[in-house]
C-alpha positions in Angstrom: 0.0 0.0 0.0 2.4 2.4 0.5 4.5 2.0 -2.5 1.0 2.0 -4.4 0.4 5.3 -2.3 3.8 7.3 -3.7 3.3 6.2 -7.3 -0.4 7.1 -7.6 0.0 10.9 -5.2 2.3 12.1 -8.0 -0.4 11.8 -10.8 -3.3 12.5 -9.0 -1.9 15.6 -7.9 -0.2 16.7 -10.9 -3.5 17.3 -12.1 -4.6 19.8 -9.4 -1.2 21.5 -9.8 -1.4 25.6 -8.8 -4.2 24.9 -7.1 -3.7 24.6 -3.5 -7.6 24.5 -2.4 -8.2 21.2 -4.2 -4.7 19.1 -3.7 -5.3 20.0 0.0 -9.1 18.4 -0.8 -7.4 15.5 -2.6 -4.9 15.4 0.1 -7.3 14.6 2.8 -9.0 12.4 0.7 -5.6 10.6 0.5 -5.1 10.9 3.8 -8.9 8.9 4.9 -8.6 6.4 2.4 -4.8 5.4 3.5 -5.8 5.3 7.0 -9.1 3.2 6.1 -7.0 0.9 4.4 -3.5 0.5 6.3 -4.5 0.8 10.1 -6.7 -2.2 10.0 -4.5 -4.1 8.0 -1.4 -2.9 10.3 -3.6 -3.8 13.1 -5.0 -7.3 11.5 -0.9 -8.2 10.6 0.1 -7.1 14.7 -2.9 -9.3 16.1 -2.2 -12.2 13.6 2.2 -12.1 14.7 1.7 -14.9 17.3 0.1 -17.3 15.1 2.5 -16.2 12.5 5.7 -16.6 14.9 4.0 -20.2 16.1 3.5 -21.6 12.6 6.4 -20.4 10.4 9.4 -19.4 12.9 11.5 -21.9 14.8 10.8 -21.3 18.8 13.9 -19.2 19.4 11.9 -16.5 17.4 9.0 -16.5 20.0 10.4 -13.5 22.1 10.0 -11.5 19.5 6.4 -11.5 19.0 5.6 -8.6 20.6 8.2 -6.1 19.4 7.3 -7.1 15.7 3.6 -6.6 17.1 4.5 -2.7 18.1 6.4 -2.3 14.1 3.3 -3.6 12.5 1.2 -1.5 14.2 4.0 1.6 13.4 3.2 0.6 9.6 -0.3 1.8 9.9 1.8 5.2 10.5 4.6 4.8 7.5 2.0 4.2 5.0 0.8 7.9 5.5 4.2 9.3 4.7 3.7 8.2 0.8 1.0 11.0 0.8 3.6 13.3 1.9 6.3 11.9 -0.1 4.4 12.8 -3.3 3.2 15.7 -2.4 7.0 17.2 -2.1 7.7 16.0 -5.5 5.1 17.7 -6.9 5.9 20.8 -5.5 9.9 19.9 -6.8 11.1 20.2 -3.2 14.0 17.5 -3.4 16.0 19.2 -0.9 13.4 18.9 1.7 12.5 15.6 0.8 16.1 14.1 0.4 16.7 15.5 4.1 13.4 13.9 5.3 14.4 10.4 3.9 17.4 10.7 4.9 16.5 11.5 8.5 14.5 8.4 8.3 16.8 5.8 7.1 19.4 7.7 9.6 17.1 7.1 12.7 16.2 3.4 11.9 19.8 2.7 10.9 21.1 4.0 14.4 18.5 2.2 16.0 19.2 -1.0 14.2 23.1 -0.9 15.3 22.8 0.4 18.3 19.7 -1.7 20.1 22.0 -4.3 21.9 23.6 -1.2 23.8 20.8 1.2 24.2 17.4 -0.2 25.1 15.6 -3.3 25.2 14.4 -4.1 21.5 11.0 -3.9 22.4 11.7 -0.7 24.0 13.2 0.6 21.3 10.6 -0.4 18.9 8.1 1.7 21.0 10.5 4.7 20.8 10.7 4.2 16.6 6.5 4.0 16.6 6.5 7.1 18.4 9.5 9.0 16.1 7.1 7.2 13.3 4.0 9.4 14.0 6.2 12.7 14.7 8.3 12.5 11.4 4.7 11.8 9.0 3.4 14.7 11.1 6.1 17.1 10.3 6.2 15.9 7.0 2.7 16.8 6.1 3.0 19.8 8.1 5.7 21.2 5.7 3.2 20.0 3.0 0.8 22.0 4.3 2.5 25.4 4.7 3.7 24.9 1.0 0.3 24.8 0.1 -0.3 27.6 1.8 -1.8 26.1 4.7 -1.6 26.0 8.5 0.5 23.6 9.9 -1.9 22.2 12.1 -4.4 21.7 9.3 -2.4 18.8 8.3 -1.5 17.6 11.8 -5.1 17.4 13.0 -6.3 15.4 9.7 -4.1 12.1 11.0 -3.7 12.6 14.3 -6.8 10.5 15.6 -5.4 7.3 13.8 -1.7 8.0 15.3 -2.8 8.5 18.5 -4.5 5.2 18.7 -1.5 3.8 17.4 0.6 5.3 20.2 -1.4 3.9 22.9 -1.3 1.0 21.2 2.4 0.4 21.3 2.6 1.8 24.5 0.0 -0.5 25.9 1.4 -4.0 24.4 4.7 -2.4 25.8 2.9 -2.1 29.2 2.2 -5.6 29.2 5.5 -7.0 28.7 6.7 -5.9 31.9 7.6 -2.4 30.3 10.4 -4.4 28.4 12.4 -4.7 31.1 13.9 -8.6 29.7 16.6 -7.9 27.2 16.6 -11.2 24.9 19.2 -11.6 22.4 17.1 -13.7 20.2 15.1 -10.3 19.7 17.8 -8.5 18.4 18.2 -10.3 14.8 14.1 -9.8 14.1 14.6 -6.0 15.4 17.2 -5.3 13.0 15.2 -6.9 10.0 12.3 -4.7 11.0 14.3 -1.2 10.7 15.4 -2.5 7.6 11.7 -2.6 6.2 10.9 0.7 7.8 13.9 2.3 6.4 13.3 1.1 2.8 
């Protein structure tokens, strides 16, 4: 979905071009159907992990169920970004959007190499859901201002399905005993979830 998301913004939007009023229409639009679509399947993927982990993954994989649980849930949130993605190559703004990936890829990459000295997997995949919702929010709050826009505009379209998705991983976090077991065998599945996100 989010791959489908970047390549169809672009064209969609091209159409609208120099006229803020309706890509900010067609943005929200975006926006709704994205989250319609990729928070109950993020949600559906997180609730079906055990029985994934159980039936395909050998048992030293099992202590990973939850922290894949809290990324799959943080997909819900990545899929949103595509909006934004596209919108900043409409409006040619490669600078901004080559510091935004970049920031990205940075983040999970520092996560991804430094999670068997910093926290707890799980506690750092909590941490990367949280920097998830905060970087799409920024990202479609530049969007916003170069539409002319207020900034909170496009904070408050998205921010009912992120906050859900907060508590969420914050909750499933709760549960675990706030993280507080440091399993090696978690550290392997971590690494191959920043990958994903960071792609």
């Amino acid at each position: 979905i989010g791959g489908s998301v970047t390549s169809v913004v672009h064209p969609v939007l091209a159409n609208a071009q120099g006229d803020p009023s309706r890509q900010s229409r067609i943005t929200l639009r975006m926006i709704s159907l994205v989250a319609c679509l990729g928070y109950p399947l993020a949600f559906i993927q997180a609730a079906a992990m055990p029985l994934v982990f159980h039936l395909i993954l050998p048992a030293k994989w099992l202590p990973s169920t939850t922290m894949t649980q809290i990324m799959s849930i943080g997909l819900g949130v990545n899929m949103v970004s595509g909006i934004g993605w596209g919108l900043l190559k409409i409006q040619r703004n490669m600078k901004l959007l080559l510091a935004m990936n970049t920031t990205n890829a940075t983040v999970y990459t520092l996560a991804a190499l430094g999670v068997s000295y910093w926290l707890p997997p799980i506690a750092m995949a909590v941490l990367l859901v949280l920097f998830c919702i905060v970087y799409t929010q920024t990202l479609l709050g530049f969007v916003w201002s170069a539409l002319g826009l207020r900034w909170t505009a496009g904070v408050l379209a998205s921010s009912t399905p992120f906050l859900v998705s907060a508590l969420t991983a914050i909750s499933l976090y709760a549960l675990t005993g706030f993280g507080t077991e440091h399993s090696v065998d978690q550290i392997p599945m971590f690494m191959i979830n920043c990958g994903l996100f960071a792609g």
